[in-house]
C-alpha positions in Angstrom: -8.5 -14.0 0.1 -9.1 -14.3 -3.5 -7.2 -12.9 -5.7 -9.6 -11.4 -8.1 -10.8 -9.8 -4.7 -10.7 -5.6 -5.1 -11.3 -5.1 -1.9 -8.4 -3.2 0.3 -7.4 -3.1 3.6 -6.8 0.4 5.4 -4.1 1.3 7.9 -6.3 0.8 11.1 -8.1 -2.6 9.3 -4.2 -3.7 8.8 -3.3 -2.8 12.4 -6.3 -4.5 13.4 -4.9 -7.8 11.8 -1.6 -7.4 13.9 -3.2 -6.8 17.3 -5.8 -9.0 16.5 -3.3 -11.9 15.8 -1.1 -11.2 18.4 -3.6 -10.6 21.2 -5.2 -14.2 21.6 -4.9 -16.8 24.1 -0.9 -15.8 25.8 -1.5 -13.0 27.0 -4.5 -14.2 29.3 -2.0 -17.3 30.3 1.1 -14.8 31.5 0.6 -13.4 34.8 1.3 -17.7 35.7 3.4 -18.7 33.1 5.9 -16.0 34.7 4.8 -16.7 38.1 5.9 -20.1 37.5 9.3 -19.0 36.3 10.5 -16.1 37.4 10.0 -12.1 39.5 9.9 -9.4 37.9 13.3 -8.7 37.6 13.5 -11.9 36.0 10.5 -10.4 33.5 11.9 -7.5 33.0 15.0 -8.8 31.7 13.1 -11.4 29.7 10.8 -8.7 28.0 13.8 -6.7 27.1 15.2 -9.8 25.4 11.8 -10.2 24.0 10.9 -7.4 23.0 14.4 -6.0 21.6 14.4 -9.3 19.3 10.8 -8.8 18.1 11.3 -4.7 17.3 14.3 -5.9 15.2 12.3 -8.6 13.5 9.2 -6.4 13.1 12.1 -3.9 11.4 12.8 -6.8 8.5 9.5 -7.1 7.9 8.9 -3.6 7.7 12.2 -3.0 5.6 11.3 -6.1 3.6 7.5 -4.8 2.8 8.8 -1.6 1.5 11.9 -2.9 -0.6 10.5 -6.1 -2.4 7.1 -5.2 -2.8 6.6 -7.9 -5.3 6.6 -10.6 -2.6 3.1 -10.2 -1.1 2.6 -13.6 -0.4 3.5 -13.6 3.5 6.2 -15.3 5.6 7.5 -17.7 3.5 7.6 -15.3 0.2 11.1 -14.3 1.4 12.2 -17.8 2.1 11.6 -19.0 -1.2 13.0 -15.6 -3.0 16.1 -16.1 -0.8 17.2 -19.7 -0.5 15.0 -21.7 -3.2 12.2 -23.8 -3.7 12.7 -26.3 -0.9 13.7 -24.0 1.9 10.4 -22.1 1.1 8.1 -25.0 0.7 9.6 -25.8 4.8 8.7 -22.2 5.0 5.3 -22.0 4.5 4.6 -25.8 6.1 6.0 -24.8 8.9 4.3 -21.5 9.7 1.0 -23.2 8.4 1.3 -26.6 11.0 2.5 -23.9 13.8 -0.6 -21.6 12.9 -2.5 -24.9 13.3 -1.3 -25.9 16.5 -1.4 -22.4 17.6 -5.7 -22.4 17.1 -5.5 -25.7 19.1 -3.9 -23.9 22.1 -6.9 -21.5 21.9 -9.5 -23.9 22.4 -7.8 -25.9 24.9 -7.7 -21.7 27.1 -11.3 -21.7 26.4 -12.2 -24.8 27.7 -10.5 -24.5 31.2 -11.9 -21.2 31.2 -14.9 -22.8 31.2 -13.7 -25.0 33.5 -13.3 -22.3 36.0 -17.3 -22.6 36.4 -18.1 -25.8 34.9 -15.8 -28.5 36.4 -16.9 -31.2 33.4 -14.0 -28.9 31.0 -11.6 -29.9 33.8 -8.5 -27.9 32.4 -9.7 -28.1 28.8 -8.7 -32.1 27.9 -11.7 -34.0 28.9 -14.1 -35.8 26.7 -16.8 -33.1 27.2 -14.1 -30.3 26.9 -13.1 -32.5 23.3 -16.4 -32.6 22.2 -17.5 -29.3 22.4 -14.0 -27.9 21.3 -14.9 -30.0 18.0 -18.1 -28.6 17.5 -16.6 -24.9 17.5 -13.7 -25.7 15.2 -16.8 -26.7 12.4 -19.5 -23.9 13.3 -16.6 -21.7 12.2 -15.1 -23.8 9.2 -18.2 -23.5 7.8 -18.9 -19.8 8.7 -15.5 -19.0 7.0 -16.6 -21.0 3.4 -19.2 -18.7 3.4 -16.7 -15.5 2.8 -13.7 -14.1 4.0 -14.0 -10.6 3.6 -16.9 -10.9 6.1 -14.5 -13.1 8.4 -12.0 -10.3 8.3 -14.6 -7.3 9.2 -15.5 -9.4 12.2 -12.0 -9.2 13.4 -11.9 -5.7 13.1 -14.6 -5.5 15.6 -14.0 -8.3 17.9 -10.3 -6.9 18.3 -11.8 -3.5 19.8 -13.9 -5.5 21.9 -11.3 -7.7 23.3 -8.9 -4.7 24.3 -11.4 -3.5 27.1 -10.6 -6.5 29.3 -7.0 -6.2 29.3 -7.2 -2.0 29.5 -9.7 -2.4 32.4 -7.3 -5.3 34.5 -4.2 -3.2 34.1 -6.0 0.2 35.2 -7.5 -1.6 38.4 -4.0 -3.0 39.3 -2.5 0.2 38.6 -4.9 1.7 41.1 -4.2 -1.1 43.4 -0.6 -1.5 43.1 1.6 -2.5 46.6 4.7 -0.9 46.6 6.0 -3.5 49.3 4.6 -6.7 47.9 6.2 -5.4 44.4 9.4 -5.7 46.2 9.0 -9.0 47.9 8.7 -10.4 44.6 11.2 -8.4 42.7 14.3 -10.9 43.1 12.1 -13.9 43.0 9.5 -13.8 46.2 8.8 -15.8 49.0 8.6 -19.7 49.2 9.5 -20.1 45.5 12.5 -22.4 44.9 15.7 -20.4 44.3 17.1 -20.8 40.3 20.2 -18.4 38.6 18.7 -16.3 36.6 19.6 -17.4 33.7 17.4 -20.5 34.0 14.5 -17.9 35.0 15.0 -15.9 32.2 15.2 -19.1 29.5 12.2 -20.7 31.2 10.0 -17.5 30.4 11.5 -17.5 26.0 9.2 -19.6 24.5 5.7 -18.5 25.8 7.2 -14.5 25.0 7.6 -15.8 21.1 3.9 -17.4 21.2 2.8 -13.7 23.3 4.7 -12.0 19.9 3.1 -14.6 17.2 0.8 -12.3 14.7 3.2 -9.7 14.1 3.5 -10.3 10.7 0.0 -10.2 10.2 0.1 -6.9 8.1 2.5 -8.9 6.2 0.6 -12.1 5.1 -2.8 -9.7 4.1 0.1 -7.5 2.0 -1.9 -7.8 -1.3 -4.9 -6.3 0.2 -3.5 -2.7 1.4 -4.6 0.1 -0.1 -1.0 1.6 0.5 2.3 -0.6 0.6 3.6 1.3 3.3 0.8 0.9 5.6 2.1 -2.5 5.7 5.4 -1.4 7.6 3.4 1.1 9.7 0.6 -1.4 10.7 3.4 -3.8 11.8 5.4 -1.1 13.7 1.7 0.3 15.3 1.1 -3.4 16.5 4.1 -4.2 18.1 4.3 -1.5 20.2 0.6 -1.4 21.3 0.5 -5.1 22.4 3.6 -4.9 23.6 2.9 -2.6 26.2 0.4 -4.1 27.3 1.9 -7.7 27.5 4.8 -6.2 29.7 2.0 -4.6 32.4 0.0 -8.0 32.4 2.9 -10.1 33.7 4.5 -7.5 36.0 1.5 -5.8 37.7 0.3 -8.8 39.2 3.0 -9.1 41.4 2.0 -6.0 42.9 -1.0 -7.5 44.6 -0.1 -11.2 44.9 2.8 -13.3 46.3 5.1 -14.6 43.7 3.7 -18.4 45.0 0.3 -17.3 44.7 0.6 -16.3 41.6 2.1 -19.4 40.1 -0.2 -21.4 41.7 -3.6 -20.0 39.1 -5.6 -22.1 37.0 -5.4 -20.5 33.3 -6.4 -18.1 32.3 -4.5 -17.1 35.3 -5.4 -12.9 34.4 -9.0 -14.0 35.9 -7.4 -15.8 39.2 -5.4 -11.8 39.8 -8.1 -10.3 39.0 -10.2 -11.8 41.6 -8.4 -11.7 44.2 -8.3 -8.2 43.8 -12.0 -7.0 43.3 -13.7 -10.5 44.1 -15.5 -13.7 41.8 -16.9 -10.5 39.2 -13.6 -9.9 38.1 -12.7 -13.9 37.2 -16.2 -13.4 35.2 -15.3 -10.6 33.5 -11.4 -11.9 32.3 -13.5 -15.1 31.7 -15.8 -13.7 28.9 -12.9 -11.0 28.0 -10.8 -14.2 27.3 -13.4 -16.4 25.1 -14.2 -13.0 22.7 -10.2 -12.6 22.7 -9.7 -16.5 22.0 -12.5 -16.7 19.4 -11.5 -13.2 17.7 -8.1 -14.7 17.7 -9.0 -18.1 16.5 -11.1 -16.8 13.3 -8.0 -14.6 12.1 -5.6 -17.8 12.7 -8.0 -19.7 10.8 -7.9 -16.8 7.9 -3.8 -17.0 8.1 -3.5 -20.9 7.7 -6.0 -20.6 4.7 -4.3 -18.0 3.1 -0.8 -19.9 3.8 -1.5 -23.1 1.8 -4.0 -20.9 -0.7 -0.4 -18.5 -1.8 1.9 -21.0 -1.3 -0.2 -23.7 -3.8 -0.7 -20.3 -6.2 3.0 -19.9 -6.2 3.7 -23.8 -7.0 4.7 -24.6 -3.5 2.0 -26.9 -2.3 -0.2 -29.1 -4.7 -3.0 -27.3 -6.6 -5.8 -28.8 -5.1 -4.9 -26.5 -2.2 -5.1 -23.5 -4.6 -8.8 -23.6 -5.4 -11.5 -21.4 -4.1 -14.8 -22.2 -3.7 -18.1 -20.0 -4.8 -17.7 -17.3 -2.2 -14.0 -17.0 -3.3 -12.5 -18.9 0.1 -9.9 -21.3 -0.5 -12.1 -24.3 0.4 -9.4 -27.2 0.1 -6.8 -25.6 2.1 -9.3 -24.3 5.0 -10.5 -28.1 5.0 -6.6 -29.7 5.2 -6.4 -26.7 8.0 -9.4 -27.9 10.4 -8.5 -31.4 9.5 -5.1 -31.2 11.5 -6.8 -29.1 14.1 -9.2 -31.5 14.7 -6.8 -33.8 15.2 -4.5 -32.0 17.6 -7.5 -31.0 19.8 -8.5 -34.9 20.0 -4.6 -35.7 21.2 -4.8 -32.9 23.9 -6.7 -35.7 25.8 -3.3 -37.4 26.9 -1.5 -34.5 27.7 -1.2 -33.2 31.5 -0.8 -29.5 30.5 -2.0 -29.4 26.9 -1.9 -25.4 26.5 1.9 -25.5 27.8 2.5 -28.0 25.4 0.4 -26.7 22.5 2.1 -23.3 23.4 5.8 -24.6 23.4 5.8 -26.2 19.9 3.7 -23.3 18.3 6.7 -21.1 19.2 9.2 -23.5 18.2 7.2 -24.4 14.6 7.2 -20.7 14.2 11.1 -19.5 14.6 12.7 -21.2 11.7 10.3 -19.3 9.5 11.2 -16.2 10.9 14.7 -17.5 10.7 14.6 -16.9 7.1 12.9 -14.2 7.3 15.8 -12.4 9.2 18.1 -14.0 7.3 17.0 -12.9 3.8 17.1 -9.3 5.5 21.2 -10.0 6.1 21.2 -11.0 2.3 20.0 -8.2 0.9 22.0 -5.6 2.9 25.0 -7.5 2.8 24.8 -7.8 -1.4 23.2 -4.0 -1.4 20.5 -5.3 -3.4 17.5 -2.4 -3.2 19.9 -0.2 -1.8 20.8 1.8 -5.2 18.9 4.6 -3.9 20.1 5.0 -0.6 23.2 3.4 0.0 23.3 5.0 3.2 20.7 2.9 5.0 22.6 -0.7 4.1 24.7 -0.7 7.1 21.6 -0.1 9.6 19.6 -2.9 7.6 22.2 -5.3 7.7 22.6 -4.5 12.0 18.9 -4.9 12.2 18.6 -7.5 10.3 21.8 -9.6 11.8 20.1 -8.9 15.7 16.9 -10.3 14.4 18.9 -13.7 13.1 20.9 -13.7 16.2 17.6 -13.2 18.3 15.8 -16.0 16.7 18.4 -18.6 16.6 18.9 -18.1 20.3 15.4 -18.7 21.5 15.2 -21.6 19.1 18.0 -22.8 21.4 16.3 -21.7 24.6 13.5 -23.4 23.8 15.3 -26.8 24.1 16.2 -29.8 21.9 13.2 -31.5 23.2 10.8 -29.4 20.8 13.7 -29.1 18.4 13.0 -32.6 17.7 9.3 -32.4 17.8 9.4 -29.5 15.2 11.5 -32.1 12.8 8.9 -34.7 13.0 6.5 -32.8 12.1 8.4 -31.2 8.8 9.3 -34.5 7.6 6.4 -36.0 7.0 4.9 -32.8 5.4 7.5 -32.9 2.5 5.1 -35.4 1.1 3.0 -32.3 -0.3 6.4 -31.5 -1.5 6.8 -34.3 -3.2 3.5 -34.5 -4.5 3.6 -30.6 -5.6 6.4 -31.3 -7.5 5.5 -34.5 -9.3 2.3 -32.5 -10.6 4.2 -29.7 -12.2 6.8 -31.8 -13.9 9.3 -30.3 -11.7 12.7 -32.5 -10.1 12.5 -32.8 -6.7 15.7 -31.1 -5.2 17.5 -28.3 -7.2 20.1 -28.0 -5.1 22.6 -30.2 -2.8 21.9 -27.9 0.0 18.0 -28.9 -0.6 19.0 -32.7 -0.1 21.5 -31.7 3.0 18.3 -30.1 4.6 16.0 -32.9 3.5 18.4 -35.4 5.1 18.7 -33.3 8.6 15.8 -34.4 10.6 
């Protein structure tokens, strides 16, 4: 993570970073989560949605990687190149406190994992639960200050090691699959209250954005690939990997259980399928499957948020303090901030009645207005045909791509509802204070533009 750092990532260590970002705690949470809100042709539509919206947005960020190479600094590099200072700053805060939020969500699935066999985790919010969740986020604070390069190699591996699970729970549904139970389900299922579709479909949008969270990983480690193009491949790779397998987790299940069944699981609800299919081994074997997946998840989260405040303090965005590394080249300051806010989270998850719903929710909705920008700088540079000297041809293609990923992302912000809308703004507003204090260190005004006080003023 440091920049005098000469180590490079290759095309399957960058790949690695996508799955391994995207395949953490959701995926073990869907087979309920869509249980809860829908059939499968309810999923299916939702995962076309989904997925159609993601592929675009994976497109910007592969057309973005190749064209303005210069901006290696993640997410929020094409915020600030595109709309300012201010717009970036929101930017980076916002992917940072969602990234945050995100690791939260993790330990709350591992502790009602544990919970499964050790009723003292409850569903993850107890004090016990709290207490050992606390310990975990500092064991691996402090592994992390002793190096990052080491912290990345262990995702590497651990994201291998977590695809068996998931491999082995679709193969034995496949084998196991019920033609006739599929069909019960497929317009909703028995004893399930009826809803249009529509509110099906919308009830499933938020969790599919937090199942699709990482795919920019190749993205925010762009500084480390040996090849800029791997950067656009790895992203590509990762997307469509996970998201196979993310589509036959939530609909295979209801090939062996009743739609009401289903929806009734504990989380991580893949162990409750799996054992009512092969028996209390299988809900063992998702179980430890889902705390390698959560933990290998949780370290390259951890990685992400660090290297978030680290760039954006190196690029004048944050205050500097955040942009200092300690011996073992680790930006020490920002991981602290980080597991700070973490900790803090994890301790309010003890008033919530479904924290990882919750915890899930807002990381999705923290997480779409940087993408936002990120689809809307794509519009801005095919619609001024700027990078497109070379081939002019490939400007109206862009600028489709680009405008479905903007369209895409501004409709699940609204189909996530106003409620975490309005969450998402209290949390930005008071984190313009590192704003403030970023700019009052560098001599700089506050606002440059009227549009930054118009979006300063809209929360």
């Amino acid at each position: 993570m440091a920049s005098g750092s000469t180590q490079k990532f290759s095309l399957f260590a960058l790949t690695a970073m996508v799955v391994g970002s995207m395949v953490g705690a959701g995926i073990f949470s869907l087979p309920r989560t869509f249980g809860n809100a829908t059939g499968p042709f309810g999923a299916i539509i939702a995962w076309c949605i989904a997925g159609t919206g993601m592929y675009m947005l994976a497109r910007v960020f592969q057309s973005l990687a190749e064209r303005k190479p210069e901006l290696d600094a993640g997410v929020f590099a094409y915020a600030k190149a595109g709309f300012g200072d201010y717009p970036g700053f929101l930017s980076a805060f916002g992917y940072w406190i969602g990234s945050c939020i995100g690791n939260v969500s993790y330990w709350v699935l591992i502790k009602s994992t544990l919970g499964l066999f050790f009723p003292v985790f409850g569903d993850g919010n107890t004090v016990v639960a709290i207490v050992v969740a606390s310990i975990g986020i500092w064991l691996f604070h402090f592994t992390i200050l002793r190096g990052v390069q080491q912290a990345a190699f262990i995702n590497t591996v651990v994201t291998v090691a977590k695809i068996v699970p998931i491999l082995t729970f679709i193969l034995i549904l496949i084998v196991m699959f019920k033609g006739d139970m599929f069909s019960a389900n497929f317009w909703g299922g028995v004893g399930m209250p009826e809803s249009h579709i529509f509110d099906q479909v919308r009830a499933t949008m938020l969790v599919t954005v937090f199942v699709f969270l990482g795919i920019e990983g190749a993205s925010n480690y762009s500084r480390y690939a040996s090849k800029r193009s791997d950067v656009g491949t790895a992203t590509i790779l990762g997307f469509i990997g996970v998201t196979t397998l993310m589509v036959l987790v939530s609909l295979l299940p209801y090939s062996v259980m009743a739609r009401a069944d289903i929806a009734a699981l504990g989380q991580p609800s893949m162990a409750g399928v799996l054992e009512a299919v092969v028996g209390h081994w299988g809900a063992i074997f998702i179980s430890v499957g889902v705390i390698i997946s959560v933990l290998g998840a949780y370290l390259a989260w951890s990685l992400v948020c660090a290297e978030v405040l680290y760039i954006a303090a190196q690029k004048e965005d944050m205050p500097r303090v955040f942009g200092t590394e300690n011996s073992n080249k680790v930006p020490a300051a920002a991981l602290w901030l980080t597991n700070i806010v973490v900790q803090l989270f994890v301790i309010s998850t003890y008033w919530s009645r479904d924290a990882f719903a919750l915890m899930l929710s807002l990381t999705s909705a923290m997480s779409l207005i940087p993408y936002l920008f990120v689809a809307a700088y794509g519009v801005m540079l095919a619609r001024r045909g700027e990078t497109y000297e070379k081939k002019p041809e490939e400007r109206q293609r862009d600028l489709i791509i680009a405008g479905v990923a903007a369209v895409y992302t501004l409709f699940m912000i609204a189909a996530g509802g106003l409620k975490f809308v309005l969450l998402s703004a209290l949390l930005y507003a008071p984190g313009t204070i590192l704003y403030f204090w970023a700019r009052r260190e560098r001599g700089k005004p506050i606002f440059n533009t009227t549009v930054d006080w118009l979006i300063f003023a809209a929360p």
